[in-house]
C-alpha positions as CSV (number, residue, x, y, z in Angstrom):
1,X,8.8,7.4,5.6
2,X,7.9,10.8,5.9
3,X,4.9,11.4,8.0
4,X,2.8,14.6,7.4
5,X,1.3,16.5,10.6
6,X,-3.1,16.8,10.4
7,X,-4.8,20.2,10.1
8,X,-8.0,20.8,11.7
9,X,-11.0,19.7,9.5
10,X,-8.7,17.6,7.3
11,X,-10.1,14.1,6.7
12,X,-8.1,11.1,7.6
13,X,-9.4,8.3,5.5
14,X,-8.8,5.0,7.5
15,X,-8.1,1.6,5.9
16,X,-7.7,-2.4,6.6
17,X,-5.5,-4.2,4.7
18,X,-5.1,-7.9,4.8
19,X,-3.5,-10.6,3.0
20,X,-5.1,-11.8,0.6
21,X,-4.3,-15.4,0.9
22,X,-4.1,-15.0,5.2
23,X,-7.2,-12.6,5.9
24,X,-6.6,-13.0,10.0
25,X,-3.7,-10.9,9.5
26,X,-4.8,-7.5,9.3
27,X,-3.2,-4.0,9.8
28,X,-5.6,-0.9,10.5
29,X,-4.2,2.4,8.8
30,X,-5.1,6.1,8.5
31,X,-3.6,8.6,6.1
32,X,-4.8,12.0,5.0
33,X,-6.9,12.8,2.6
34,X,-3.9,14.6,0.6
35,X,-1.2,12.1,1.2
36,X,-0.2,10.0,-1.9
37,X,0.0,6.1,-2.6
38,X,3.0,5.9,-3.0
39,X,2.8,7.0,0.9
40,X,0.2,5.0,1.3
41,X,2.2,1.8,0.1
42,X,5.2,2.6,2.5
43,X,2.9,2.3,4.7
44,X,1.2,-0.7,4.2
45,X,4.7,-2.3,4.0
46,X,5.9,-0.7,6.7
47,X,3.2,-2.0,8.7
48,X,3.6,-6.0,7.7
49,X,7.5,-5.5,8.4
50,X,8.9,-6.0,4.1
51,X,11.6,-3.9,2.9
52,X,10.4,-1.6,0.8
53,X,12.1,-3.2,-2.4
54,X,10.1,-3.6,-5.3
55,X,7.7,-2.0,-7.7
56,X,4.2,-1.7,-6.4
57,X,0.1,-1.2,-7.8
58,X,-3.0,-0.5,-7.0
59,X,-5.9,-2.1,-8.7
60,X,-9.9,-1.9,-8.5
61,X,-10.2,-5.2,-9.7
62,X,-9.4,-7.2,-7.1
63,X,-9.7,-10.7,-8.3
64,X,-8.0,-10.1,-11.4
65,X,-5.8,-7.2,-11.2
66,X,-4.7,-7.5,-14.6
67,X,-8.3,-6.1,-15.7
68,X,-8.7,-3.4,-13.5
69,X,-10.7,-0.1,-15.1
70,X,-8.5,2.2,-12.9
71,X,-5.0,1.0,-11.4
72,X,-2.2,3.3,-10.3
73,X,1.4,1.6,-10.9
74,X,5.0,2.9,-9.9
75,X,6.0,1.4,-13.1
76,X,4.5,4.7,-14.6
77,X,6.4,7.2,-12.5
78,X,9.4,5.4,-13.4
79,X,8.6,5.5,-17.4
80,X,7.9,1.8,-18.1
81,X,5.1,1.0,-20.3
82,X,1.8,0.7,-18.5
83,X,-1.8,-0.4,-20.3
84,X,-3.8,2.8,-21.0
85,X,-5.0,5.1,-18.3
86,X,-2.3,3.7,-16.0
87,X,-1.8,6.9,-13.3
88,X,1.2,7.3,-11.6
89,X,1.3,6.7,-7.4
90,X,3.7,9.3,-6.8
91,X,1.0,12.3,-7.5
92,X,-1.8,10.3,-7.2
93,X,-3.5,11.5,-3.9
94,X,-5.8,9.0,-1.6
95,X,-8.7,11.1,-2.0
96,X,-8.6,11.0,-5.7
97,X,-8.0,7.0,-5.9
98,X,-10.8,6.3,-3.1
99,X,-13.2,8.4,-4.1
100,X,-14.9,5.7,-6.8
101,X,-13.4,2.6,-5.3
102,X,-14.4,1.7,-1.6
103,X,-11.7,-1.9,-2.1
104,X,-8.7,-2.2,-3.9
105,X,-5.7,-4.6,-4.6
106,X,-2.2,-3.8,-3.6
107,X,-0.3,-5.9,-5.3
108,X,3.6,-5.6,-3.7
109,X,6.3,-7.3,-6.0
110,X,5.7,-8.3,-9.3
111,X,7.4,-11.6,-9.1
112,X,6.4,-12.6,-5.7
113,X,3.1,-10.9,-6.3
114,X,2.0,-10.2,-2.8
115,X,-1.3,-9.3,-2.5
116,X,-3.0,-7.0,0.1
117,X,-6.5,-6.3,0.0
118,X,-7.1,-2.6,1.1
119,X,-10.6,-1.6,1.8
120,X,-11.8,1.9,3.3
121,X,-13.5,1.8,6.0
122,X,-14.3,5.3,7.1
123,X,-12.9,8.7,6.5
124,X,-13.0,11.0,9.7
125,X,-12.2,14.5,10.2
126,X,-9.2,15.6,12.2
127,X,-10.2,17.5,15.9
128,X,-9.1,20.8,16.0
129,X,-5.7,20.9,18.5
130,X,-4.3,17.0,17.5
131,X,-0.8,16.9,17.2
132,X,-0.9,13.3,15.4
133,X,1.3,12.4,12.4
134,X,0.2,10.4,9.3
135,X,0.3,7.9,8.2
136,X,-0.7,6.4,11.2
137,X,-0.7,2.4,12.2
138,X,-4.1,2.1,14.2
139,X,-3.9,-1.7,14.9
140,X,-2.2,-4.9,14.2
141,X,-3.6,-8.3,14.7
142,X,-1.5,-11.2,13.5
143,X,1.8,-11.8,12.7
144,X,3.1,-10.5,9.8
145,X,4.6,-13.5,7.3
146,X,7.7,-13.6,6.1
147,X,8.7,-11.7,3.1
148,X,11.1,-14.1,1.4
149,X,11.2,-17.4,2.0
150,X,14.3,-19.0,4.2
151,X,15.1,-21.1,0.9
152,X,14.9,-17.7,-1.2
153,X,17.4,-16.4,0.8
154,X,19.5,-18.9,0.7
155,X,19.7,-19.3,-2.8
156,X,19.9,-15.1,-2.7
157,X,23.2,-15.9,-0.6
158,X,24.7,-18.9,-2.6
159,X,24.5,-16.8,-5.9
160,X,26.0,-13.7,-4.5
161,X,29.0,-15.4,-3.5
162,X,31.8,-14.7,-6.0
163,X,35.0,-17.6,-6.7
């Protein structure tokens, strides 16, 4: 993941993300202002300890993601069909996404579907003289679960095996 060194008097918008489904698990994160979500999603991934394998969204509708207003899917950087007004995540900047939505879904893995809830909980301005590079993990409380399953992965293993 490519991490980005602050400028003085940039904000740093900081986030918590839980699992939806665990919400004592949760990872603190701070990005700048002009970092991207796709960025943001590496680092939300990064942080729970998943391999950064599968398509990804963001959605303002966080109960049912499938009726968001505004949502932001890799899907259309990668020229699949979307539903209208689908933005891309790869030009897509934090500031721009947050700036209406204070909570949002991530939604990691279409089959799998897990889902993160991201909320803002303050932006900051960076101190003149830091030498800190974003995106940063603030704090991590819980363990993070496991991304697949043992029984997925065996059944991963048992199909890959060629007579």
């Amino acid at each position: 993941m490519k991490k980005k060194l602050v400028v003085a008097g940039e904000k740093i918008f900081v986030f918590r993300v839980t699992v939806e489904d665990n919400p004592e698990i949760i990872r603190e994160l701070a990005l700048l202002e002009t970092q991207t979500l796709y960025t943001f999603a590496e680092a939300i991934i990064d942080s729970f300890d998943f391999d950064f394998d599968h398509c990804f969204g963001f959605f303002n509708n966080v109960d049912k993601w499938y009726q968001a207003e505004r949502q932001y899917e890799l899907f259309k950087d990668v020229g699949e069909e979307c539903k209208p007004g689908t933005k891309g995540v790869k030009k897509t900047k934090i500031r721009e996404a947050f700036e209406k939505d204070k909570k949002m879904l991530f939604l990691f893995d279409y089959g799998d579907e897990w889902k993160f809830i991201v909320e803002l909980v303050r932006k900051e301005e960076a101190a003149a003289g830091s030498r800190k590079k974003y995106p940063l993990l603030l704090k991590k409380v819980g363990e993070s679960p496991e991304q697949y399953s043992p029984l997925e992965e065996d059944a991963d293993e048992s199909n890959s095996i060629i007579n």
